[in-house]
Residue, then its C-alpha position, 0 to 999 in steps of 0.5 A: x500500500x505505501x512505502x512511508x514507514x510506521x515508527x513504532x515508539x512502544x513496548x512489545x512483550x512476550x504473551x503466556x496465553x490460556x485457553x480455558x472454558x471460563x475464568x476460575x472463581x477465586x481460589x479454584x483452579x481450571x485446566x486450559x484446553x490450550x497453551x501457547x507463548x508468542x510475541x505480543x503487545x505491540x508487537x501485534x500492531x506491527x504485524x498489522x501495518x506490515x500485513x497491511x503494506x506499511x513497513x515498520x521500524x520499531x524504537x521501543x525497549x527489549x531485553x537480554x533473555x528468552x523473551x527478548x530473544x522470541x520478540x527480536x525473532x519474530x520481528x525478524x521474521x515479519x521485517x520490522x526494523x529493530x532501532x534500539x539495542x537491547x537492554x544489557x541487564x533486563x530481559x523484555x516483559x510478560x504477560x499471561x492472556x486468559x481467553x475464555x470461550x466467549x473469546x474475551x481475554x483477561x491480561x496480567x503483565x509483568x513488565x521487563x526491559x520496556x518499563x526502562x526510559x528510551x535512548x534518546x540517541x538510538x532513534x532517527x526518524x525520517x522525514x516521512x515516517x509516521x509515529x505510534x505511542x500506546x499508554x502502556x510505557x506512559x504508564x511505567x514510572x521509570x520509562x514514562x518521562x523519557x518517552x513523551x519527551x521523545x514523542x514531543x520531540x519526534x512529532x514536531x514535524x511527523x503525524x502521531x497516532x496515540x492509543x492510551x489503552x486501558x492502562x490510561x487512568x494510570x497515566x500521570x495527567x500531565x504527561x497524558x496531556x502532553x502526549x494528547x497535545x502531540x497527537x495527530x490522531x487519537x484511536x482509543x476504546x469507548x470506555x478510554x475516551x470516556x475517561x479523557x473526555x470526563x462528563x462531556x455529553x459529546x465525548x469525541x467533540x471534546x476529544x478534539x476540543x478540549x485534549x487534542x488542539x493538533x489532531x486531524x480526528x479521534x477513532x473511538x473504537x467499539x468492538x463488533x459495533x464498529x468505529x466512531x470516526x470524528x474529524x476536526x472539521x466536524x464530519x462524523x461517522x459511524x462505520x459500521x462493524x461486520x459480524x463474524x464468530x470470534x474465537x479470540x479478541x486478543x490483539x483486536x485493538x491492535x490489529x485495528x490500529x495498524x490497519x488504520x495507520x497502513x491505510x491512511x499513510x496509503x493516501x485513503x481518507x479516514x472513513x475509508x481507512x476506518x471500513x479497512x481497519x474494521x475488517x482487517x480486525x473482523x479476520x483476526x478475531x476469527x483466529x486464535x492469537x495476537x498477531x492474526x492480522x490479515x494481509x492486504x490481499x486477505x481485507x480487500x477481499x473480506x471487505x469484497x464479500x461483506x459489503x458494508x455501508x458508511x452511515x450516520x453521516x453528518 
């Protein structure tokens, strides 16, 4: 779709997932049906923007260990750029992912290589690169000042896309609002934007408003609903989701993202590259794992077969 590359300024993590029926009640155990280890966190929007014809370069933290050996061998294999060294005292992080039958997925992490500040000095962008931050190292205490100085420094000139994920109420309000400011685009859940956004009866207006002054629009994001597209300019949309059995979310709100991202460096306007990114996580949720994002030949044809309509124009 386009030779522009995606600078990923995030975490990427190792991820123990579990598959049980339901999750245990407290202080009862459950057998999983299935257990595998794979390369997750941001790693996942990744492979979603590669997939999606955009290449990448990653300029996270990543640890000396096992885990920083899986994620810098499967970055390898999917060509994502590796700017920073590895951390020469910690290995990277971990999370355990509980997937229930409901294919909803239950986190608990542990953080590792990418809680520790940036080096400054091992990232250079390009004139056309786009940047992408995620709550996550906003949220780590020992990490979180270098990487908004970082981001403020890199998206001067560059468009920035921020998702605050669920760790966002975690994140110290000013370095949350200094980021917001940077901002380009802000693609987040319903219930994060609700907690940005506080009482306001028009959550995405004062999205825009009121956090993000640079922002050209704010995707709230809302599971098998679709997407709310709100542009600076006052059009809004609401693109619809597409129904499909889901096996496994995880990795969902990632494979989204990087969709989108792929799909605007490409040159499609918002609402279009909302419908893209739509369906590119309409497939991955039909597959078990993280880094399920289809290829670029794989969501044209899905979006070919389950024509949907962008509506609630205004």
């Amino acid at each position: 779709m386009s030779s522009t590359r995606l600078l990923h300024i995030g975490s990427a993590v190792v991820d123990y997932v579990y598959r049980i029926a339901a999750l245990p009640q407290h202080g009862t155990e459950v057998t999983a049906s299935d257990y595998q280890v794979l390369p997750g966190g941001g790693f996942n929007l990744m492979v979603a923007a590669i997939r999606a014809g955009l290449p990448v370069a990653f300029a996270g933290q990543h640890g000396t260990g096992p885990n920083g050996d899986i994620l810098r061998t499967a970055m390898a294999q999917e060509g994502v750029d590796v700017l920073t060294a590895a951390n020469p005292v910690m290995d990277s992080g971990v999370c355990t992912v509980l997937v229930t039958d409901d294919a909803e997925r239950t986190f608990i992490s542990w953080p590792g290589a990418e809680s520790r500040p940036i080096n400054d000095e091992d990232i250079e962008a390009g004139e056309g690169d786009w940047l992408f931050a995620s709550g996550y190292t906003l949220s780590y205490p020992n990490s979180a000042a270098s990487v908004a100085a970082t981001i403020e420094r890199l998206a001067k000139d560059r468009p920035l896309v921020f998702d605050p994920t669920p760790v966002v109420g975690e994140i110290a309000p000013d370095l949350l609002a200094r980021v917001l400011r940077q901002c380009r685009w802000l693609s987040c859940n319903v219930g994060e934007a609700g907690f940005i956004a506080g009482e306001a009866q028009d959550t995405a207006r004062a999205l825009l408003e009121q956090h993000c002054p640079r922002a050209e629009g704010v995707v709230i994001r809302a599971g098998a609903e679709g997407c709310l597209v709100s542009l600076r300019n006052g059009r809004e949309r609401h693109i619809a989701g597409i129904a499909v059995e889901a096996v496994d979310t995880n990795g969902a709100g990632d494979t989204h993202i990087g969709a989108f991202i792929a799909s605007l460096a490409a040159g499609y306007d918002a609402f279009q590259s909302a419908r893209y990114a739509n369906a590119a996580a309409a497939i991955a949720v039909t597959r078990h794992g993280g880094s399920t994002a289809p290829t670029d030949a794989e969501t044209r044809e899905f979006m070919a077969v389950h024509a949907q309509p962008i509506c609630n124009a205004s």
